[in-house]
C-alpha positions in Angstrom: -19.4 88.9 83.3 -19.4 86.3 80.6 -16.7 85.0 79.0 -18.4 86.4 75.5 -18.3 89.8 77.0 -15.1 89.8 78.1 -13.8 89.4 74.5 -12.8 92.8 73.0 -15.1 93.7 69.7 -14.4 92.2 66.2 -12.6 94.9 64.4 -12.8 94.6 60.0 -10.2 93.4 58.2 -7.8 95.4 56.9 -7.9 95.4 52.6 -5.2 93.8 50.8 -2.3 95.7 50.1 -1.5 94.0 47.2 -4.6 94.8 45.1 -4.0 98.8 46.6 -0.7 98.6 44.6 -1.9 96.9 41.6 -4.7 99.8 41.3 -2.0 102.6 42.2 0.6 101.1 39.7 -1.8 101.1 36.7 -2.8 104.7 37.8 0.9 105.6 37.9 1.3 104.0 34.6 -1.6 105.7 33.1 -0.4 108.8 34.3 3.2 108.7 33.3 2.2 107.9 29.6 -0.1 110.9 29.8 2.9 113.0 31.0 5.3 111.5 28.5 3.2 112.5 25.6 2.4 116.1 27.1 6.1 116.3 27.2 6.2 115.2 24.2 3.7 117.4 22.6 5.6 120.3 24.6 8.8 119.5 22.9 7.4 119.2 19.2 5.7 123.3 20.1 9.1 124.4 20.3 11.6 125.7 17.7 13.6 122.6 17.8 10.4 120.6 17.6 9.5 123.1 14.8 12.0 122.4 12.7 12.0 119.0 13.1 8.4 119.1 11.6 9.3 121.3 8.6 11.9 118.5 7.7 9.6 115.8 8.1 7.5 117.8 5.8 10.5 118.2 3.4 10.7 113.8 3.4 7.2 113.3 2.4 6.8 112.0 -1.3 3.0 111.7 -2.4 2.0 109.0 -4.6 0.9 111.6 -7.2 4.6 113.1 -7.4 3.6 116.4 -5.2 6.7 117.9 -2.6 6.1 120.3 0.0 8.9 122.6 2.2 8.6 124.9 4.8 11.4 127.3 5.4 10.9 127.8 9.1 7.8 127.6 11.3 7.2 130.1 14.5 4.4 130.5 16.7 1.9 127.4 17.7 1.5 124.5 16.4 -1.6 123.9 18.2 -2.7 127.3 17.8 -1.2 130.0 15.2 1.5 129.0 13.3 3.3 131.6 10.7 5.1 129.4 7.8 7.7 131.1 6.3 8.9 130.2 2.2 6.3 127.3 1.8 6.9 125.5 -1.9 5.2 123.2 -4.1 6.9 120.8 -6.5 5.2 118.7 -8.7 6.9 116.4 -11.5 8.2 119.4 -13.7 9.8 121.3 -10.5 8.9 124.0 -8.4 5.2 125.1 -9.2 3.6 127.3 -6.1 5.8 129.7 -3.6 4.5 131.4 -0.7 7.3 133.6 1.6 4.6 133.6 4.7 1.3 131.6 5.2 -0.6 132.0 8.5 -2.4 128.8 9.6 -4.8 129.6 12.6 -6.3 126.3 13.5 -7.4 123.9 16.5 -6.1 120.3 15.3 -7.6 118.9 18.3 -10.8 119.1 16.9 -9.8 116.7 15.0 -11.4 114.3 17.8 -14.3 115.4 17.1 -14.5 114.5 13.0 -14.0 118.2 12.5 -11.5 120.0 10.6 -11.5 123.5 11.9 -9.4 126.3 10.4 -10.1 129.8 12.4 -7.6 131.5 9.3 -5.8 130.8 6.7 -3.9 133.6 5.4 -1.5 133.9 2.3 0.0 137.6 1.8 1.6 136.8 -1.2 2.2 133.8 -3.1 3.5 133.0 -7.0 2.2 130.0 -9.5 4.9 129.2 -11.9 3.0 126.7 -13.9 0.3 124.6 -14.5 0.5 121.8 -12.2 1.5 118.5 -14.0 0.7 115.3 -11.7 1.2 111.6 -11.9 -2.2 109.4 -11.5 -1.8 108.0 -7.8 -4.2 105.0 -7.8 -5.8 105.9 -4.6 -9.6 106.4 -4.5 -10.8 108.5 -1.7 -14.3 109.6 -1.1 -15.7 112.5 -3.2 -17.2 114.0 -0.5 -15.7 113.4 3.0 -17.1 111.8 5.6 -15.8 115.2 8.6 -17.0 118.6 9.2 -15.2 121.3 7.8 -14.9 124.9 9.1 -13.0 127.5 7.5 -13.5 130.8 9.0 -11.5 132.8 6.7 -9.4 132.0 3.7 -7.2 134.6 1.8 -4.7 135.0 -1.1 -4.3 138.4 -1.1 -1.6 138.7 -4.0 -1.7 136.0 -6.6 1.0 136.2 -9.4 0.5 133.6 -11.9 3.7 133.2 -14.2 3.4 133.8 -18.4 3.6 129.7 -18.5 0.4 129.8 -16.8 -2.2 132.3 -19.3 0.7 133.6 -21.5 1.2 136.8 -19.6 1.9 137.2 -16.5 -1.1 137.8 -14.6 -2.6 138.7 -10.7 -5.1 137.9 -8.6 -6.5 137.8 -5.3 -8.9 134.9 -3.4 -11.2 135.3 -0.4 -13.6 132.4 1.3 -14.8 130.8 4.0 -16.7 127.7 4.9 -18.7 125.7 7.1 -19.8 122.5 6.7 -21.0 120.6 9.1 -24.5 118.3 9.6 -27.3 119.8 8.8 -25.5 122.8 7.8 -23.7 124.0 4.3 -21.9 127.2 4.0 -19.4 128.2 1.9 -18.5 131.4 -0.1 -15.6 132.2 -2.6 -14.5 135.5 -4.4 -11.9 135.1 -6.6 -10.4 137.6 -9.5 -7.5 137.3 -11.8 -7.1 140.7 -13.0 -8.3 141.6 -16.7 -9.3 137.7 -17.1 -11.4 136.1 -14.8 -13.6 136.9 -11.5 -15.4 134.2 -9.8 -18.5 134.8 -6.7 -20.2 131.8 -5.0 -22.2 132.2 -2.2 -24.5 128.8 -0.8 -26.2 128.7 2.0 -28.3 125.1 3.0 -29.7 124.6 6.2 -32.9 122.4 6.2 -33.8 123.3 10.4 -34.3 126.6 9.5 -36.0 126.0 6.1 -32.6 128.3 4.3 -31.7 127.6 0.9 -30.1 129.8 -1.7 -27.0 129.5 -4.0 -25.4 132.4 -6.7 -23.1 131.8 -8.6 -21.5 134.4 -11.1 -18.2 133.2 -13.0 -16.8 135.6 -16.1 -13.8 134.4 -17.9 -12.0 136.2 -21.0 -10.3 134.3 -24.0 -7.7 132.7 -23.0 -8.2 132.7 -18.9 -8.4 130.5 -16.0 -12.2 129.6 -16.7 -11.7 129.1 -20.3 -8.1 127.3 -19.8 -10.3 124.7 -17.5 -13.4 123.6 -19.8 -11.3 123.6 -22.6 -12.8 126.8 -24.3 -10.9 128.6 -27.1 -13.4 131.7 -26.2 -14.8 134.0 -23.1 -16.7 132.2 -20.9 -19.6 133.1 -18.7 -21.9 131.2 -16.2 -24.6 132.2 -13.7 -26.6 130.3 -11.4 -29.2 132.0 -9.7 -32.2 131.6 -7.6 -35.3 132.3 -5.3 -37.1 130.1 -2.4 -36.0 128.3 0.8 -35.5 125.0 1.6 -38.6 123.7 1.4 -39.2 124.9 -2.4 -37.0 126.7 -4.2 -36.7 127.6 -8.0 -33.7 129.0 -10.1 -31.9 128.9 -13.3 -28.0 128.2 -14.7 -27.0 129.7 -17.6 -23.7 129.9 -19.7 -21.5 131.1 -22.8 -19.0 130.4 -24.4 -18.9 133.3 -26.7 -21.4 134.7 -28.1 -23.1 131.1 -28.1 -25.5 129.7 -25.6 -23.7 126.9 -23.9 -26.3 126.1 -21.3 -30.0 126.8 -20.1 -31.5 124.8 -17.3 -34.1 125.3 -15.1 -33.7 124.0 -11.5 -35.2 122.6 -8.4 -34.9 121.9 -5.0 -37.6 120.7 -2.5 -36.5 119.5 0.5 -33.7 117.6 -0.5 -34.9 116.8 -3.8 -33.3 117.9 -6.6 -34.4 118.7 -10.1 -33.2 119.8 -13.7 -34.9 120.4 -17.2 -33.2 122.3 -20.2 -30.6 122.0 -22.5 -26.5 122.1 -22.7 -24.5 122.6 -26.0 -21.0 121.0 -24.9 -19.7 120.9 -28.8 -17.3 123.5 -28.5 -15.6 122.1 -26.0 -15.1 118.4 -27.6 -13.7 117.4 -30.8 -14.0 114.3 -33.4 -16.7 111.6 -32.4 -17.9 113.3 -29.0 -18.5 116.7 -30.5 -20.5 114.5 -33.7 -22.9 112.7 -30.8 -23.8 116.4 -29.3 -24.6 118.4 -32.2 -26.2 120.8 -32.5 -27.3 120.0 -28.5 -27.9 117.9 -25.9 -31.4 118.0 -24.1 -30.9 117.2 -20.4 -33.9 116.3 -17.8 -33.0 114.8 -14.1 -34.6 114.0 -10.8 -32.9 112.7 -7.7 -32.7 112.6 -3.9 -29.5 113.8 -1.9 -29.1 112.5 1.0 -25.9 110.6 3.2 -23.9 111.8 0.4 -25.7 109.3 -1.6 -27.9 110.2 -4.8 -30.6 108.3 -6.5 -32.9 109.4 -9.0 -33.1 109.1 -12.8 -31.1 111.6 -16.1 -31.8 111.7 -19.6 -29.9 112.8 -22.2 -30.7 113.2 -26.0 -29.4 114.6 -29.1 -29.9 114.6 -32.6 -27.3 111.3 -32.7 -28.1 109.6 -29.4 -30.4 109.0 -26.2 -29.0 108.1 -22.7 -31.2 107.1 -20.1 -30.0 106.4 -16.6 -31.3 105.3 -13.3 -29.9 104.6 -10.2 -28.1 105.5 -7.3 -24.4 106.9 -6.7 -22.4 106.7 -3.7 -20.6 109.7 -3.1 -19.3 108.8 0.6 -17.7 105.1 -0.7 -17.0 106.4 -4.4 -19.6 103.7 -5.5 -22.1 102.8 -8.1 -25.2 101.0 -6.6 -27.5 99.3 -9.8 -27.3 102.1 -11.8 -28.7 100.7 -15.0 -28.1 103.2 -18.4 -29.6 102.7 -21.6 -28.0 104.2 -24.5 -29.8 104.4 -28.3 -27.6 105.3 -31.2 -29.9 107.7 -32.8 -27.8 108.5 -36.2 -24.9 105.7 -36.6 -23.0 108.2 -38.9 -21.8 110.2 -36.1 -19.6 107.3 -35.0 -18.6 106.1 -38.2 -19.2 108.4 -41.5 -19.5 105.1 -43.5 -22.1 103.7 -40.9 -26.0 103.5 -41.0 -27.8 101.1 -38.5 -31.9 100.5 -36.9 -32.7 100.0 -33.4 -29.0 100.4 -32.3 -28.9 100.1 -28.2 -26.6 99.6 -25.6 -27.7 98.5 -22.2 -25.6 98.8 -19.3 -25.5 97.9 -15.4 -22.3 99.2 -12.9 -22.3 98.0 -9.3 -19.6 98.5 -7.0 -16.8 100.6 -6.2 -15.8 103.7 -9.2 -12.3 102.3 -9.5 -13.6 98.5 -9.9 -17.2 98.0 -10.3 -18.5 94.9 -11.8 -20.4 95.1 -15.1 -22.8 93.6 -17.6 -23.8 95.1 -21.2 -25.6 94.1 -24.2 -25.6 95.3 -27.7 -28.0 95.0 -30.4 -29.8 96.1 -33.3 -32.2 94.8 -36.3 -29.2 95.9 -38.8 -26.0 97.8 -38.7 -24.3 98.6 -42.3 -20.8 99.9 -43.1 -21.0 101.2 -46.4 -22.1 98.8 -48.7 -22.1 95.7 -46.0 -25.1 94.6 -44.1 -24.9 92.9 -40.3 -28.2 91.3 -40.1 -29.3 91.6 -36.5 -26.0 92.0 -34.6 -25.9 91.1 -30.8 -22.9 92.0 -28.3 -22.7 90.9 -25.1 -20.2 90.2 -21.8 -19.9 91.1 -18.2 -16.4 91.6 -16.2 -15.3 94.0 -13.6 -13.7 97.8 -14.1 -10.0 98.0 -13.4 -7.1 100.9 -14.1 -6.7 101.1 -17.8 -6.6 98.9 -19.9 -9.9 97.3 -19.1 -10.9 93.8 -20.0 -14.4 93.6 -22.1 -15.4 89.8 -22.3 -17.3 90.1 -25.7 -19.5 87.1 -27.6 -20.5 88.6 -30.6 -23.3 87.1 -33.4 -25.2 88.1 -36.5 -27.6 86.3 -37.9 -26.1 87.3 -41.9 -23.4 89.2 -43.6 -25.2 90.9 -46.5 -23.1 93.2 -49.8 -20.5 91.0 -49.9 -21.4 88.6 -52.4 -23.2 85.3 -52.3 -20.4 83.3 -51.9 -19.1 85.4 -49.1 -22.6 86.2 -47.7 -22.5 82.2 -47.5 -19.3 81.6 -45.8 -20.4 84.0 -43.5 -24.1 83.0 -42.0 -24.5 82.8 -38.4 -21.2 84.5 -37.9 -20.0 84.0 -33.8 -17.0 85.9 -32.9 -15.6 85.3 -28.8 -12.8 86.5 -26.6 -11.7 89.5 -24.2 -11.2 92.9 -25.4 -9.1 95.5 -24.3 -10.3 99.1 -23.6 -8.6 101.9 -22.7 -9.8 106.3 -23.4 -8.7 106.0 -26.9 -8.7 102.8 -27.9 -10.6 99.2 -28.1 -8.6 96.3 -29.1 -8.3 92.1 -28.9 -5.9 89.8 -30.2 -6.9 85.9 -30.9 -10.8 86.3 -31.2 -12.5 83.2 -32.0 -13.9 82.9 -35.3 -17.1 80.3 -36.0 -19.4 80.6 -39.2 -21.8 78.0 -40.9 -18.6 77.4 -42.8 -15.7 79.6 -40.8 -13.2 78.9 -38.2 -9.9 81.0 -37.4 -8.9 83.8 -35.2 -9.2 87.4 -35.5 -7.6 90.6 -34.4 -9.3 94.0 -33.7 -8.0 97.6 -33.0 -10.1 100.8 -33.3 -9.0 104.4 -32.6 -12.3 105.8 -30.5 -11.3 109.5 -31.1 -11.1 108.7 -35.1 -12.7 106.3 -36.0 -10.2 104.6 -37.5 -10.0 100.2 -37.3 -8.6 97.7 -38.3 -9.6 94.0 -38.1 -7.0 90.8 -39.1 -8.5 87.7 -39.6 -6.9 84.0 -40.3 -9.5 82.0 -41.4 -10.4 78.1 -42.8 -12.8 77.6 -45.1 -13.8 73.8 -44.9 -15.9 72.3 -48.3 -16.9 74.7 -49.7 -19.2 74.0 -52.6 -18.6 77.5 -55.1 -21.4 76.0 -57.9 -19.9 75.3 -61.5 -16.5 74.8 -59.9 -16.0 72.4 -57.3 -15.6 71.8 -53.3 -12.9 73.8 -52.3 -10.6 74.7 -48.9 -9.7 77.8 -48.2 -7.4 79.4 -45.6 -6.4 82.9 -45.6 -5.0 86.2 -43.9 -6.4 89.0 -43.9 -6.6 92.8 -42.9 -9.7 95.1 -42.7 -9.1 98.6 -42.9 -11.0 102.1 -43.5 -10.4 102.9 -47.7 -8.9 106.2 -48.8 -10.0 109.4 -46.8 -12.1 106.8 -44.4 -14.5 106.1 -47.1 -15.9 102.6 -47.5 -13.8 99.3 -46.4 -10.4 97.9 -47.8 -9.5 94.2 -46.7 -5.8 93.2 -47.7 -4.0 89.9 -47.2 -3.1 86.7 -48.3 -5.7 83.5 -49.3 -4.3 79.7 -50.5 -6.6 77.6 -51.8 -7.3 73.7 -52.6 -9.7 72.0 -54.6 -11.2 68.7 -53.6 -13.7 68.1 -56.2 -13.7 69.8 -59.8 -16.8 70.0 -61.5 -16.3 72.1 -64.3 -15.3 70.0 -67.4 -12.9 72.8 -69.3 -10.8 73.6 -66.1 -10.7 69.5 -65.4 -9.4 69.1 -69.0 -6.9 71.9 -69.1 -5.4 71.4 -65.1 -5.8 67.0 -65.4 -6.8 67.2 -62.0 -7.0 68.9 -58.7 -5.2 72.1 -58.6 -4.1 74.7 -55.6 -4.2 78.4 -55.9 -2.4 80.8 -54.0 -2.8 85.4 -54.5 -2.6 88.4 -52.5 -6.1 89.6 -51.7 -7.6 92.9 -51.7 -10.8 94.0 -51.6 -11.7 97.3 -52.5 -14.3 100.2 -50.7 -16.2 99.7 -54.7 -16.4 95.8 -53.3 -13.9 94.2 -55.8 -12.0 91.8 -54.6 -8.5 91.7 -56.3 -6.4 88.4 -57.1 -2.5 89.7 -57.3 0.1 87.2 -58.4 -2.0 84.6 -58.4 -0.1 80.9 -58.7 -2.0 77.7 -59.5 -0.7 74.5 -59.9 -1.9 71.4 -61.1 -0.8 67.7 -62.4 -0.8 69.0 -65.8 -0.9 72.8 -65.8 0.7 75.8 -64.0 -0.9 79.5 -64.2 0.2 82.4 -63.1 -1.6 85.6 -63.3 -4.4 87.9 -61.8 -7.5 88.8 -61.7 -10.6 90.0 -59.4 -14.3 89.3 -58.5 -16.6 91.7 -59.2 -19.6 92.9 -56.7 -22.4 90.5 -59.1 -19.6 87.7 -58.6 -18.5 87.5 -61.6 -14.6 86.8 -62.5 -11.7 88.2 -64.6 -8.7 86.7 -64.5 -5.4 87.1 -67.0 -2.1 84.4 -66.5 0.2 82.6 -68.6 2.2 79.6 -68.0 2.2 75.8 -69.0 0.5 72.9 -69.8 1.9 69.7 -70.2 0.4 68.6 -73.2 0.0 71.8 -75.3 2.5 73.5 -73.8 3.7 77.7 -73.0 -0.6 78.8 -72.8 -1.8 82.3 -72.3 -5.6 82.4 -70.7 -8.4 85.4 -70.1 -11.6 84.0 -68.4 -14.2 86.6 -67.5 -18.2 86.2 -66.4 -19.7 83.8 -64.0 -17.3 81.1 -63.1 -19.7 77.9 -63.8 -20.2 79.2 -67.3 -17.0 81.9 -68.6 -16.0 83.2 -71.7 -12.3 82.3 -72.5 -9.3 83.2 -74.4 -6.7 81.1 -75.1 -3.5 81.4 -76.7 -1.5 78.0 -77.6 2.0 78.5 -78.8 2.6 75.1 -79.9 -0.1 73.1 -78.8 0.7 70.2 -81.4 4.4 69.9 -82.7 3.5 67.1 -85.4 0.8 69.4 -87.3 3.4 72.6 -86.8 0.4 74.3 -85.1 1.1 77.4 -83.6 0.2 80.5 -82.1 -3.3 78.7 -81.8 -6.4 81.3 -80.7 -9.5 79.6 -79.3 -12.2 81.6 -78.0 -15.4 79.9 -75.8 -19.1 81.7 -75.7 -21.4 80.5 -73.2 -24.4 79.2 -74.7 -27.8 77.5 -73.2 -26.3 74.3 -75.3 -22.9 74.6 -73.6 -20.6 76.6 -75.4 -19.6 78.1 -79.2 -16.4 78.6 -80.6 -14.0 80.0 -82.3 -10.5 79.1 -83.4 -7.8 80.3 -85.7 -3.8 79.9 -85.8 -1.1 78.9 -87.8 -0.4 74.9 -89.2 2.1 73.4 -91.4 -1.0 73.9 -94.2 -1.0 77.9 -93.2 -3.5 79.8 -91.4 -6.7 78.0 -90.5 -9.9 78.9 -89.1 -12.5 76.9 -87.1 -16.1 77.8 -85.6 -18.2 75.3 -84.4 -20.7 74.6 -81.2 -20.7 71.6 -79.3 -23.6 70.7 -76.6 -22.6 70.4 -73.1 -22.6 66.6 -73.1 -20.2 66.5 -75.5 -17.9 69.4 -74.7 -17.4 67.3 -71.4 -16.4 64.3 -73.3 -14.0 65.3 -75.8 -13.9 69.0 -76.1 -10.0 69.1 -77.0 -10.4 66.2 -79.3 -13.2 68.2 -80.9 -11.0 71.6 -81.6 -8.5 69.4 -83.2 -10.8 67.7 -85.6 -12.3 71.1 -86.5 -8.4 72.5 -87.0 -8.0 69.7 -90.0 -11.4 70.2 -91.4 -10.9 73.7 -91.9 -7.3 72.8 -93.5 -8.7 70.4 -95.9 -11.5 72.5 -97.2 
């Protein structure tokens, strides 16, 4: 035999024991965890486990202000549990009480995306109030993104509290739903004896070509139904149909009282959705709202449901506006994608009583999440008027993002012209730019610190308006820089001002304070009588009839000092009364009134000329295409005199006192 042979045979090699126990410990591990949470999960089933859940329940504090409490739980927690004295509190105190609530369910189906509630059953339960919650901020999708199954759902004895209708009141609820992919079911039967009763039955499910929904809600004066639109009358809606999935046709219809709320046909063809009719939502709204929706709103859409996402197309329209809008909305991520609206203002006088306007439109375009989508508008229109003033074609426009109230509206405002207000004003105010962020919130729009810029305007201004009234009112602080007022001079101009609805809303008040200084004086009496530049200060106010009102008015100059007032009427002419003195003829009493190049005036000199023994000295000044005519009369050392001349404009500007003096003495000697 050879030596190979003799050899015994190779035998394998035996596996490493280490890599056995690595496998074995991880397999222990894996297993012990497994049995620590069983354990775990046995312990929590058990009535010590039980009531450590119903005070864990007790600890929770939701962000909108909502408690919960359980008294005691028995049975399963993974099967049937039986709840005994379940409460609600929300920020006013207890609201909801149930002594025993039966919660059949399978929570781990929750693995599976599914919520799935075999029964929930409420013998009796009591609703003390009308729940009163805090906003909480979060934003979770509209519709969710798990299947839900409710087999059975019942209230079988509701009391709701006289804080609730006014009289204590009881009902009763029933339902069940399932929704899952591909499938929607879900009926409801709800009655709130001698006030409300609510049936709705739907039934979608596109594999076998099933469609149908009925809905049939009666609510008396003073109800649930009417307590939740906001109806101060019964309340009725049905919504019925005929068809299947694939094309089906039906109508909703609704009062609220013996008026027709609602009438709209609809459409559904395999998963698109349709609706042409019209709504009446007036009675329901109040102040501007219930204006832009009389006597009705005519409403025509067309979209595609799918993925919890719509797209498709509404219109709106009513006597006051037109809203068209197009786009899609995200009803799984609570999300605008383009949707683009364009909104005409039909009849401005539904906003504003005091308002008229052509070609007013808003365009609009939201992208992104509800809670803070970004945004871009514009505004414009040929001409927007408020009462008697005239915005030559207005434009608005800005872009930002949507946040929790209050909202910030970048805004860069022009107009091409300011028209009723005069041509001095209608000057100042050409190619009027306002600029800055405003700040929005449901009732109100306001902005501190606008920027100001006009031909011949610079300041700031201030803006708050009252969206549910109508109500505004606008500060401005202004400089006027040279301003050439013709017949008078270059002048500067700063002032502070307040715009403001006039009595009962009607028309425009603006109240505040103006200073002015002249640079260059052309008008020859006014250089004469102030012997130089003067400064003027008044309280301002300009009136809905478009008067503007001078109120202790002060001006002072090197040789004279006024103080009166006056006012500027809508053809810009002036009247203005004031006394005071003048340095060479001294105490003076003056009444101008008509265009300012070219007045009449009144003047009373007490002493104008000590020497003479002149006194209580009368001159009045008449326009005239030569310059001006007048007349004097007053008292002298000689007695009463009497003078009445004209002088051409050349020479008034020469020597026009020197000339009323002359014309004193002549008179005298004669």
């Amino acid at each position: 035999m050879s030596e190979q042979e003799d050899r015994p045979a190779a035998t394998p090699p035996a596996p490493p024991r280490r890599r056995l126990r690595w496998w074995r410990w991880l397999a222990g591990a894996v297993l012990g965890i497994v049995a620590i949470l069983l354990a775990a999960l046995s312990v929590v089933d058990t009535q010590v486990g039980h009531r450590w859940v119903a005070d864990q329940i007790g600890r929770v504090r939701t962000a909108n202000g909502l408690r919960f409490a359980v008294g005691r739980i028995d049975g399963s927690l993974y099967g049937e549990a039986r709840l005994a004295d379940v409460r609600v509190y929300d920020l006013d105190g207890l609201v909801f009480q149930a002594p025993r609530v039966t919660l059949d369910w399978r929570p781990w189906r929750w693995i599976d995306n599914r919520l799935d509630i075999r029964r929930l059953a409420v013998p009796e339960a009591r609703l003390l109030h009308v729940p009163r919650t805090r906003p909480s901020g979060r934003r979770g999708p509209i519709l969710p993104d798990f299947d839900i199954a409710i087999g059975a759902l019942s209230v079988d004895r509701l009391v709701l509290a006289p804080a609730v209708l006014g009289q204590r009141r009881t009902g009763r609820l029933q339902g069940r739903a399932d929704i899952r992919r591909g499938r929607a079911l879900v009926a409801l039967d709800a009655v709130v004896e001698g006030s409300d009763r609510l049936r709705l039955n739907i039934d979608a499910e596109p594999d076998r070509d099933r469609f149908d929904i009925d809905v049939v809600a009666r609510g008396a004066t003073r109800g649930v139904l009417a307590r939740m639109v906001g109806a101060r009358e019964g309340v009725t809606l049905d919504v019925t149909g005929d068809g299947r999935w694939a094309r089906w046709r039906g109508r909703a219809t609704a009062r609220i009282g013996a008026a027709q709320a609602m009438a709209l046909r609809l459409s559904a063809d395999a998963g698109s959705y349709a609706l042409d009719g019209s709504v009446a939502p007036a009675p329901l709204l109040k102040g501007r709202l219930q204006q832009l929706t009389l006597p009705g709103v005519r409403v025509r859409g067309r979209g595609h449901f799918a993925e919890r996402r719509l797209d498709g197309t509404l219109t709106l329209r009513s006597a006051a506006l037109a809203i068209e809008t197009q786009g899609m909305v995200d009803l799984g991520q609570n999300a605008f994608r383009n949707l683009k609206t364009k909104v005409r203002l039909l009849r401005p006088s539904a906003v504003l009583r005091t308002m008229r306007g052509e070609g007013v439109e808003l365009r609009l375009l939201l992208d992104g999440p509800f809670a803070g989508a970004s945004f871009e508008y514009r505004l414009f229109a040929k001409a927007l008027a408020f009462d008697r003033t005239v915005i030559v074609q207005p434009r608005a426009a800005g872009r930002g993002r949507w946040s929790r109230w209050p909202v910030t509206l970048p805004v860069r405002f022009t107009a091409a012209a300011v028209g009723g207000v005069g041509n001095v004003a209608g000057g100042i105010l050409r190619n009027l730019s306002i600029d800055g962020p405003l700040r929005l919130t449901p009732r109100t729009l306001s902005g501190d610190a606008l920027r100001l810029r006009s031909d011949k305007l610079s300041g700031t201004m201030a803006l708050s308006v009252d969206l549910a009234t109508g109500r505004y009112e606008v500060g401005l602080n202004g400089r006027l820089g040279r301003y050439l007022i013709p017949g008078l001079g270059i002048v500067e101009v700063t002032s502070r001002l307040s715009v403001v609805p006039g009595p009962g809303g009607r028309g425009t008040r603006v109240v505040g304070q103006g200073a002015a200084r002249v640079l260059r004086l052309d008008n020859a009496f006014f250089r004469s009588l102030a012997g130089g530049l003067p400064r003027l200060t008044a309280r301002l106010e300009r009136t809905p009839d478009g008067v503007l009102h001078f109120a202790d008015l002060v001006l002072v100059a090197p040789s004279l000092r006024l103080r009166g007032q006056g006012y500027r009427r809508r053809d810009g002419s002036f009247h203005f009364e004031g006394g005071g003195q003048q340095s060479t003829y001294g105490p003076v009493r003056l009444v101008l009134d008509g265009d300012i190049a070219r007045p009449r005036v009144e003047l009373l000199l007490a002493t104008p000329n000590a020497a003479l023994g002149l006194r209580d000295v009368r001159a009045r000044l008449e326009p005239t295409p030569q310059g001006f005519a007048y007349t004097a009369e007053g008292g002298s050392r000689g007695g009463p005199f009497r003078a009445r001349s004209c002088c051409r404009a050349g020479d008034r500007r020469r020597s026009w006192s020197m000339r009323w003096m002359s014309a004193g003495r002549a008179d005298r000697a004669g």
